[in-house]
KOLBA-291667 format. One record per residue (C-alpha): residue number from 1; x, y, z. Coordinates in nm, 2 decimals. Layout:
N
  marse      px      py      pz
    NUM       X       Y       Z
...
END
This chain:
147
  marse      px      py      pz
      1    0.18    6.11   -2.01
      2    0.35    5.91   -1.77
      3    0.22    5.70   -1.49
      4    0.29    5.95   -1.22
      5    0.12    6.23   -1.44
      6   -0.18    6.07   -1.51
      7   -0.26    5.98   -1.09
      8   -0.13    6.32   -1.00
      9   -0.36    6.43   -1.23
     10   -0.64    6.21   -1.07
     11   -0.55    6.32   -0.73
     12   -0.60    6.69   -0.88
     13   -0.98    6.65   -1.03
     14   -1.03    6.50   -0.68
     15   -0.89    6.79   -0.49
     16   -1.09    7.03   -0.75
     17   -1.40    6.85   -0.64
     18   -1.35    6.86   -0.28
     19   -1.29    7.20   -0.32
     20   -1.60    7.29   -0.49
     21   -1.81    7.05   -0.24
     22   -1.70    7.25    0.11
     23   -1.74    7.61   -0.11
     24   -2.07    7.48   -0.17
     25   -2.16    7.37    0.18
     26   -2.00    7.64    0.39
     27   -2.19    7.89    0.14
     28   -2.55    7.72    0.21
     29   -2.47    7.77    0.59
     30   -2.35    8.10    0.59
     31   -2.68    8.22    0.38
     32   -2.88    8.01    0.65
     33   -2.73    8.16    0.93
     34   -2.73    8.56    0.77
     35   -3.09    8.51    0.70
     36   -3.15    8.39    1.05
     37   -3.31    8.05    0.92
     38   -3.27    7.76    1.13
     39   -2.92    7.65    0.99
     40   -2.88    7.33    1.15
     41   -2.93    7.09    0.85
     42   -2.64    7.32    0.67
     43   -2.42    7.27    0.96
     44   -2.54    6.94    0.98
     45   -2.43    6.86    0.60
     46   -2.11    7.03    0.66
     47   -1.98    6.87    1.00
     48   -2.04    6.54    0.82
     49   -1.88    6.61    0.49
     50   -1.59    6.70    0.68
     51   -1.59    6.39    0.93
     52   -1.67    6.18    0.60
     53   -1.44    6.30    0.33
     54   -1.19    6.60    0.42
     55   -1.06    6.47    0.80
     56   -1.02    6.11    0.63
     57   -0.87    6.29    0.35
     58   -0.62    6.43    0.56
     59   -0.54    6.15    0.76
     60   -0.48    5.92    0.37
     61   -0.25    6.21    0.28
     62   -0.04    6.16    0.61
     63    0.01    5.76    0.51
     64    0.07    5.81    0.19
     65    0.20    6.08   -0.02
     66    0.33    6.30    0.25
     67    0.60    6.04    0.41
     68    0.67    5.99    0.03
     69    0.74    6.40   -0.06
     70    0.90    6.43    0.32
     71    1.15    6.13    0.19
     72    1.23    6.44   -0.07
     73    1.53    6.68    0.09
     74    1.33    6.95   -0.13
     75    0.99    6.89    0.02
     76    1.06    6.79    0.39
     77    0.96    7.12    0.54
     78    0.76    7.17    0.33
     79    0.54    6.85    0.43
     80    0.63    7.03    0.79
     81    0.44    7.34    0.68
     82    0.13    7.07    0.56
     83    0.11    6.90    0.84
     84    0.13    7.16    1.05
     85   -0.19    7.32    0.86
     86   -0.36    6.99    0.86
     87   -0.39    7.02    1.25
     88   -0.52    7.41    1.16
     89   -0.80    7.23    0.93
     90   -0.90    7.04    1.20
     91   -0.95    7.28    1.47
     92   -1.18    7.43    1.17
     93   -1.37    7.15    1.19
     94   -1.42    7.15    1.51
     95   -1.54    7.50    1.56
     96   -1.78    7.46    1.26
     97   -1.93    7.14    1.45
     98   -1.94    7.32    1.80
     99   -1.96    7.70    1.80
    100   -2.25    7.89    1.90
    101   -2.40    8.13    1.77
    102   -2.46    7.96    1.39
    103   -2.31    8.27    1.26
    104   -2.02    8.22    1.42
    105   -2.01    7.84    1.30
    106   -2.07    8.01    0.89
    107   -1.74    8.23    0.95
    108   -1.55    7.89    1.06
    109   -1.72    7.73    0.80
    110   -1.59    8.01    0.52
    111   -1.24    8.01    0.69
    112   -1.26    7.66    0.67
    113   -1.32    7.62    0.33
    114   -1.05    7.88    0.23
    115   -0.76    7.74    0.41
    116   -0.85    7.41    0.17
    117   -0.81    7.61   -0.12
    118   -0.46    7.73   -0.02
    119   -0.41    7.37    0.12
    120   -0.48    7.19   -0.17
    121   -0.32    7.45   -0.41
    122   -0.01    7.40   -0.24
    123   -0.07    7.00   -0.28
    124   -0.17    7.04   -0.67
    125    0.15    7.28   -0.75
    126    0.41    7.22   -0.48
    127    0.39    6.84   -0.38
    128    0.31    6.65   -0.66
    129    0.52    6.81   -0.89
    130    0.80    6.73   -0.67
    131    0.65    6.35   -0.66
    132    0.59    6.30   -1.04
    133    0.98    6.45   -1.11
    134    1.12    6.23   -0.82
    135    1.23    5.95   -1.00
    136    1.17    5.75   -0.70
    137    0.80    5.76   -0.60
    138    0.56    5.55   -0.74
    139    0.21    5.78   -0.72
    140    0.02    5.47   -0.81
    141    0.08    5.25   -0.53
    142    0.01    5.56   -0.29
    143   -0.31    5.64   -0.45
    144   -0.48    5.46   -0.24
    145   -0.40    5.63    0.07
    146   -0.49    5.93   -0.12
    147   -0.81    5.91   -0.23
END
């Protein structure tokens, strides 16, 4: 396994993990909200995961390997489509942090945590493919702006 290989697959395992995490914390506020318990510690777990790992996430991902994979004439809209669903992730985040009723904040929550799925999917089998069989990108010195 080459160098590439082995951080792509390190950049996987942490997507897989993140993954798990929001599905995990958008579930405990949607049961907290449909059982009309006082949901605000779920929310409150969930608005700060996102403001503490996904947003930052994002914003690693925008330094690092998505100027890399854009650099790609395969990838560049691609990257377009990523970035452009970054900004959708976002407003996610916001509306789990500041919609009323907390019903309404579980249903961002679960949308939330679905578009991640399909984001990171698309970053697992789409984009670092394309980086690993570049030729040209190093995933090791972007790795940290990844993680």
């Amino acid at each position: 396994m080459s160098s590439n290989e082995a951080v792509a697959e390190q950049m996987r395992h942490h997507h897989a993990h993140m993954v798990v995490e929001l599905e995990r914390l958008a579930t405990e506020l949607r049961a907290a909200a449909l059982e009309g318990r006082d949901s605000s510690r779920e929310r409150a777990a969930l608005v700060a995961w996102t403001e503490d790992v996904l947003l930052p996430h994002a914003e690693e991902e925008e330094r690092g390997t998505y100027p890399a994979a854009a650099g790609l004439p395969e990838a560049a809209l691609l990257i377009d489509a990523m970035l452009r669903e970054h900004v959708l992730i976002r407003a996610m985040a916001d509306a789990v942090r500041e919609i009323d009723p907390p019903l309404a904040a579980a249903a961002w929550g679960r949308a939330l945590s679905a578009t991640f799925d399909s984001h990171q999917a698309k970053e697992n089998d789409l984009i670092l493919p394309l980086l690993v069989r570049s030729g040209t990108v190093d995933l090791a010195s972007l790795a940290g702006h990844h993680d």
